[in-house]
N, C-alpha and C positions, 0 to 999 in steps of 0.2 A: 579530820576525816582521812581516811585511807587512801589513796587511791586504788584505781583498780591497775594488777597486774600488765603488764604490756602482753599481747597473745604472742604466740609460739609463732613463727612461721616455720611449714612443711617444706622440705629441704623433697623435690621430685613429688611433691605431693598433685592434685588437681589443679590444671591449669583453668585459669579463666578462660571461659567460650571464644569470646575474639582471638586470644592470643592461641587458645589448640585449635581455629578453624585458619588461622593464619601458617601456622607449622605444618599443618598437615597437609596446604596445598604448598609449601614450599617442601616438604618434603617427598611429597608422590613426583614432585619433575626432576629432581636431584636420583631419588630412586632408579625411576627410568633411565634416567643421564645416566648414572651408578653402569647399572646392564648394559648398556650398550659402550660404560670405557671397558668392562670388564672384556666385553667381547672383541674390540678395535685392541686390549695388551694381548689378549691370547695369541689374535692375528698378526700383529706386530711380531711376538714371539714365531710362532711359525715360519711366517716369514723369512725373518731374517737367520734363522738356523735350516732352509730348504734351498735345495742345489740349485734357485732364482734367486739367490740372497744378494746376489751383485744388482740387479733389477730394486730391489729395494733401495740400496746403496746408492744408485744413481737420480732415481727420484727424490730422497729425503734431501740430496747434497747438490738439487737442482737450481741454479739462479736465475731469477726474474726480478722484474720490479723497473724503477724508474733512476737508474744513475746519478743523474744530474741531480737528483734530489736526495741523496744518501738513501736509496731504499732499495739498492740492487741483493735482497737477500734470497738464501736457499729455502726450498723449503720447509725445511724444518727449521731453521730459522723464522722464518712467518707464519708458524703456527705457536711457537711461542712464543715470542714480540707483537705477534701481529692478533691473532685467536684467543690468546692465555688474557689477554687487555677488557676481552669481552668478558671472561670468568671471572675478571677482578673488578670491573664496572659492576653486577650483579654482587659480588662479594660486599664493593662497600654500598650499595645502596641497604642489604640485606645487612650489614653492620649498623651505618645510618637508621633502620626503622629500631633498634635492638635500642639503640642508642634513645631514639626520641619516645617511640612506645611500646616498645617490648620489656625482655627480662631484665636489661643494662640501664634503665630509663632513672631506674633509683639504686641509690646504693647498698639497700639493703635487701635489693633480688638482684642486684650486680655480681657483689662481693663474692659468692658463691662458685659460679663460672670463672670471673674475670681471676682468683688466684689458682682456681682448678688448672687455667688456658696457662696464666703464668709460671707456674709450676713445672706445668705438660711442655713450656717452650724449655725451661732453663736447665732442668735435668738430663733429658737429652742431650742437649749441648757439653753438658758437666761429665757425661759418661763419656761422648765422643772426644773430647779432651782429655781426660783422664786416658783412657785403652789409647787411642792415637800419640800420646805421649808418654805414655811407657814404656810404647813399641819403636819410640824414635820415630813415628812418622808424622806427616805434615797436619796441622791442627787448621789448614785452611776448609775443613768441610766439617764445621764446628756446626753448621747452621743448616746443616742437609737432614737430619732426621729431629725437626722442630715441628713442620706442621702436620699435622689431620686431616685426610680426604674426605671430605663429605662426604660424596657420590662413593667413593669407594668401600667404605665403611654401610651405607645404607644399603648399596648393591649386594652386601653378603650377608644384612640382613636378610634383605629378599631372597635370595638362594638358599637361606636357610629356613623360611615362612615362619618367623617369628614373631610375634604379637606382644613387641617392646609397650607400654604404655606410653601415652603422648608426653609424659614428664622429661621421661628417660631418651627420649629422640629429641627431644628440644632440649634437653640439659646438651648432648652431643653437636644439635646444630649451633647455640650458641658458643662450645667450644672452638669448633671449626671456624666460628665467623672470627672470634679474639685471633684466633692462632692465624688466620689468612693476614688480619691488620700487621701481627707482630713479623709476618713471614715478608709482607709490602715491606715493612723500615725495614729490615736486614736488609733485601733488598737494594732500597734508596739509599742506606748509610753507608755496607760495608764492600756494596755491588758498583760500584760506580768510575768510572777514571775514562782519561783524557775529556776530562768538561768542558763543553762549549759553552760559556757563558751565552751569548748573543742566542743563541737556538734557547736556552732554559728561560734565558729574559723572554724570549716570545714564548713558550709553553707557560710560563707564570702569567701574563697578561692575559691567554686564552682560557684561563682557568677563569682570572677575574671576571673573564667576560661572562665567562660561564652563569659566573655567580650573580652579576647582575640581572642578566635576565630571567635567572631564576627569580629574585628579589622582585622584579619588575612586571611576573607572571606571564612574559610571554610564552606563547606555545608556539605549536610546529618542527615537525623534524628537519625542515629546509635552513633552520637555524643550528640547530643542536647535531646533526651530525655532519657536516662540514665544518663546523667549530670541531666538531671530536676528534675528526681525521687528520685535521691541523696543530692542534695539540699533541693528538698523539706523536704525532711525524715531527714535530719540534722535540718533542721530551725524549724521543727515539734519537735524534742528533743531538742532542745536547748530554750525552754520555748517562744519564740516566737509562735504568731498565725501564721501557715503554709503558710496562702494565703498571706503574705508581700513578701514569695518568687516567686508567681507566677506575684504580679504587679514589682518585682526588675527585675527579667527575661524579662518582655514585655520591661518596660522600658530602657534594654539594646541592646534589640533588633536593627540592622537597619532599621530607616524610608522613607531614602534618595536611589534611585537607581543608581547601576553605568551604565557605560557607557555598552548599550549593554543589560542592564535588563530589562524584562518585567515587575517585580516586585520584591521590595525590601524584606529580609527577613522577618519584618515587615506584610505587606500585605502579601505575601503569607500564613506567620503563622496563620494569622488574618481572611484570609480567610478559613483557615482550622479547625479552630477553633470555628470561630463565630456561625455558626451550632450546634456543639457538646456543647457550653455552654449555649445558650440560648432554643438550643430544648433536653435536656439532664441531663448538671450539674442542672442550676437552679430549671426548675421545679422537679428534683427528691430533691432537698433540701429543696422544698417549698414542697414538699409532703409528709415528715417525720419532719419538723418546725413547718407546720400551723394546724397540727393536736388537735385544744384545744380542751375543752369539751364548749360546749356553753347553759349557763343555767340562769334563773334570776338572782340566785345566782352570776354567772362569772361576767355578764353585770351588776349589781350594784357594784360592788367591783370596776369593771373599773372605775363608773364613783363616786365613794366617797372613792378611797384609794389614796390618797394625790399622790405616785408616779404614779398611774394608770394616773391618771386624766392629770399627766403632760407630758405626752408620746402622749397622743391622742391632748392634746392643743401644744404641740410642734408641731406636724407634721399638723393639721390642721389649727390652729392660727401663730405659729411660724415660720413656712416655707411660707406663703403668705405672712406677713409683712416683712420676712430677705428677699426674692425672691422682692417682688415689690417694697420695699421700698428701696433697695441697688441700682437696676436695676435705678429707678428713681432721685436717688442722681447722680451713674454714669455717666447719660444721663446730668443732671442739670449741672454738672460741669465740662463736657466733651463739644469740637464742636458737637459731635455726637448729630442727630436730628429724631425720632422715625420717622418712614415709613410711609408718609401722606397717604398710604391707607389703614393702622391699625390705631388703636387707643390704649389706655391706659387701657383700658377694656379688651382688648385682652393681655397684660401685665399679668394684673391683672387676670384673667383668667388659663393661665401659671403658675401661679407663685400657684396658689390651687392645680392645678397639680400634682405639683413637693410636694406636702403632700403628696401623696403616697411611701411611705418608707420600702415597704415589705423586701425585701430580705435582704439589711443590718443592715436595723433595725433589725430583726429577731435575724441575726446572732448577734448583738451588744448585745440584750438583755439576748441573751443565755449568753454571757462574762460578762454582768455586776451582773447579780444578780445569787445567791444558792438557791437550793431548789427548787424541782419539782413544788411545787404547786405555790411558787413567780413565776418561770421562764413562767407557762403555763399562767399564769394573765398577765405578761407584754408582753406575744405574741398574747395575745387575746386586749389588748390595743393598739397594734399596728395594727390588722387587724380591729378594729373599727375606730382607726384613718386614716386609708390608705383608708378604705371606705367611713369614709365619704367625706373624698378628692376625691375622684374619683365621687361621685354623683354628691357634688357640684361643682365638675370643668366641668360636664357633663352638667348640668343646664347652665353653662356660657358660652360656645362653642357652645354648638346647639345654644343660639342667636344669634350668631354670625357667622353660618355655611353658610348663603349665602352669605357674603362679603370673608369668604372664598375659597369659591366653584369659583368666579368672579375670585380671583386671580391667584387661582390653575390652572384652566385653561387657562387663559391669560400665564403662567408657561411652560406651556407643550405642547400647539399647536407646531404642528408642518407639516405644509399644505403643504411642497415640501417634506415628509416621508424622511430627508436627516440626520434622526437622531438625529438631534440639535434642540433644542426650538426655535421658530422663533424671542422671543425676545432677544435671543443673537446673533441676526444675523441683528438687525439692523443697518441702515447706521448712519457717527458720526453725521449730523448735526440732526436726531432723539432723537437721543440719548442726544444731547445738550439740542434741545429743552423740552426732557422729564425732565432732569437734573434742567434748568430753572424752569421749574412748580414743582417741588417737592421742590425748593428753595424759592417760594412763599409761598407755602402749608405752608412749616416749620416756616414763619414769618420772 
C-alpha cells in the first residue's frame, strides 16, 4: 500500500488561533513601544542639533549611582546597562515561549525563521567586512548592523496604516526574537574584558538560584526581583554586558502552564513588562543614543569613511539579501511552499524591513568603537541606514497594501461577534477544498 503523501506546509500561510491571538497582543505593545521610540529619536535628534544641545550633553553624561558598589554610571550609561536589561528580559522570555510553544517549538516551523534570522545576521556582517576592509578601515563594527528593531520596523508600519496579514508580522517578530539572541552572544563573546571572575561566579549562582525556584514554583516578586538586581549588578562587575543577565533570566523563565494556571510565569512576567520596555526602557535609550549632531560635515563622513559606509550597506544591502535570500533557499529546499496569496515581493519587501536596526545597533556600536566623535559617526550611520530602510520598505508595502488589506480582512471578519475569526471556523470539507487550491496555486 502506498502511503499517503506528506502535506505541504504554507510558508506565511494562516496561523493557528492561539499562536495569531498571541502575536497580535505582543505586537499592538511593541507597536505602541515602536511610536513613542520613534518620537523620543526625533526628540533626541532635535535636541541635540538645537542651540540647548550642551543641556543635552550634560544630562546624558550625568553620574549617579552607588560607588562603592561599581554602579557609579551616567546617564546614559544607565539606560543602556541599566533599561536595555528590561528589553532583553522580555526578549528572552518572548524567545523562550517561541522556543517551547510558538513557531521554533519544531523544526519544521523553526527552520524557516531560524536560517531567514541567520542569514539576516551573517551577511550584514559579511558586507560590513568586506566595504570596511577595502577601505582600510577597522573591521571592529563587524556586528553593528546584525540586528532588527521590532518596535521600530512595526512603528512604520503604523505610520504607514498598513494591514500586513498576521503571517507576515509573526514571520518578522520571530526574526527579531533569533536576531535579539544572536545580537546577546556577540554581545557576551566578543563584548567583554577585564573579567572579574568572583562577581561572574556570583551572577552564575544567582542565575542558579533563579532556576531553582522556578523548578520549585515558587512565586512572588519579593523573591525575583532582588535576586534580579543582584544578578544584574554582579553580571554588570564581572565585565560582562549587564543586559545577558536580563535575556538568562527570561530565558529561565516558565513558558508552559501547570495544571490550574491562568498564565505561566513567563506570560505573566511578559505581560508586565512588555509595557514598561517598549513604552519606557527603549525609547528613553533611544533618547540619550540617538542624539548625534547632524551636519554636511557628519553625513559625508557617513557616506566616504570606509567603516561608516559599511554599517549603513549592512543594514540596508545586507539584511535584504541575508533576510530574502536565506528565506528563499529555505523555502527551495524545504516542502514548504510560499502562501499563493503573497508573493515574493512581499518577501522581499520584509526582508528591507528588517534594515532597520536602531536600538541594538546603537547599543552594539556604542561596544564596538572609542572615542566620542567615532562613537557619534557610527550612530549617525546607523540612523541613516535604518532610514533608509524604513523608506524603502515603505515604497514596497504601500504597493502592495491592497492585496493586503483583501487579506486582513478575510483574517478578522468575524459576522456571528463570537469572538473567533470566521475562517477558523470553517467546516473540513472547506477547509479541504481551500487546501486543494492552494496545492494547485503552489504547482
Amino acid at each position: 500500500m502506498v502511503g499517503a503523501p506528506r502535506p505541504r506546509s504554507y510558508f506565511l500561510g494562516l496561523l493557528p488561533l492561539p499562536e495569531r491571538q498571541e502575536v497580535t497582543r505582543a505586537l499592538r505593545t511593541e507597536t505602541v513601544g515602536g511610536l513613542v521610540l520613534l518620537v523620543a529619536a526625533v526628540v533626541a535628534l532635535i535636541w541635540a542639533n538645537s542651540p540647548i544641545a550642551d543641556s543635552y550633553e550634560r544630562i546624558r553624561d550625568f553620574h549617579f549611582g552607588i560607588p562603592d558598589l561599581g554602579l557609579d554610571l551616567s546617564v546614559g550609561h544607565w539606560t543602556a546597562d541599566g533599561l536595555l536589561t528590561v528589553f532583553f528580559l522580555v526578549a528572552g522570555i518572548e524567545l523562550k515561549r517561541e522556543l517551547v510553544v510558538g513557531e521554533l517549538r519544531t523544526p519544521a516551523t523553526a527552520t524557516l525563521p531560524v536560517v531567514a534570522a541567520l542569514c539576516g545576521m551573517a551577511v550584514p556582517a559579511a558586507v560590513y567586512v568586506a566595504t570596511a576592509g577595502s577601505g582600510g578601515g577597522s573591521l571592529s563594527g563587524w556586528a553593528v548592523p546584525m540586528a532588527t528593531d521590532i518596535a521600530f520596523a512595526l512603528a512604520v508600519l503604523a505610520v504607514l496604516s498598513t494591514h500586513l496579514p498576521a503571517a507576515l508580522r509573526a514571520f518578522l517578530l520571530t526574526l527579531a526574537v533569533v536576531d535579539d539572541l544572536g545580537a546577546i552572544l556577540v554581545i557576551a563573546v566578543f563584548f567583554t574584558d577585564d573579567l572579574n571572575l568572583f562577581a561572574l561566579a556570583g551572577a552564575f549562582a544567582g542565575l542558579v538560584v533563579f532556576y531553582l525556584l522556578q523548578r520549585m514554583r515558587v512565586t512572588g516578586w519579593w523573591w525575583y526581583v532582588p535576586l534580579g538586581i543582584t544578578t544584574w549588578a554582579l553580571m554588570y562587575n564581572g565585565g560582562v554586558h549587564a543586559t545577558v543577565a536580563g535575556v538568562a533570566m527570561g530565558l529561565i523563565l516558565r513558558a508552559t502552564r501547570d495544571k490550574g494556571e491562568k498564565e505561566s510565569p513567563g506570560e505573566r512576567t511578559g505581560h508586565l513588562l512588555h509595557p514598561l520596555s517598549a513604552g519606557i526602557a527603549v525609547p528613553l535609550f533611544a533618547l540619550f543614543a540617538a542624539g548625534v549632531g547632524v551636519s554636511a560635515s557628519a553625513l559625508r563622513e557617513v557616506f566616504t569613511s570606509a567603516e561608516l559606509l559599511g554599517v549603513v550597506l549592512g543594514l540596508v544591502l545586507g539584511k535584504t539579501v541575508g533576510v530574502f535570500g536565506g528565506t528563499y533557499l529555505a523555502v527551495r529546499f524545504t516542502r514548504a511552499r510560499l502562501n499563493p496569496d503573497l508573493a515574493w515581493a512581499d518577501v522581499f519587501a520584509l526582508a528591507v524591513l528588517a534594515g532597520i536596526g536602531f536600538t541594538v545597533a546603537l547599543l552594539i556600536g556604542d561596544l564596538s568603537f572609542s572615542g566620542a566623535t567615532q562613537i557619534e559617526h557610527v550612530k549617525a550611520a546607523v540612523l541613516v541606514g535604518s532610514l533608509t530602510s524604513a523608506l524603502l520598505a515603505a515604497v514596497l508595502l504601500r504597493r502592495r497594501n491592497r492585496v493586503y488589506r483583501v487579506l486582513y480582512e478575510k483574517e478578522t471578519v468575524d459576522a456571528d461577534a463570537d469572538g473567533i475569526p470566521d475562517i477558523y471556523q470553517q467546516d473540513a470539507g472547506e477547509s479541504t477544498a481551500v487546501d486543494e487550491r492552494q496545492d494547485r496555486a503552489a504547482g
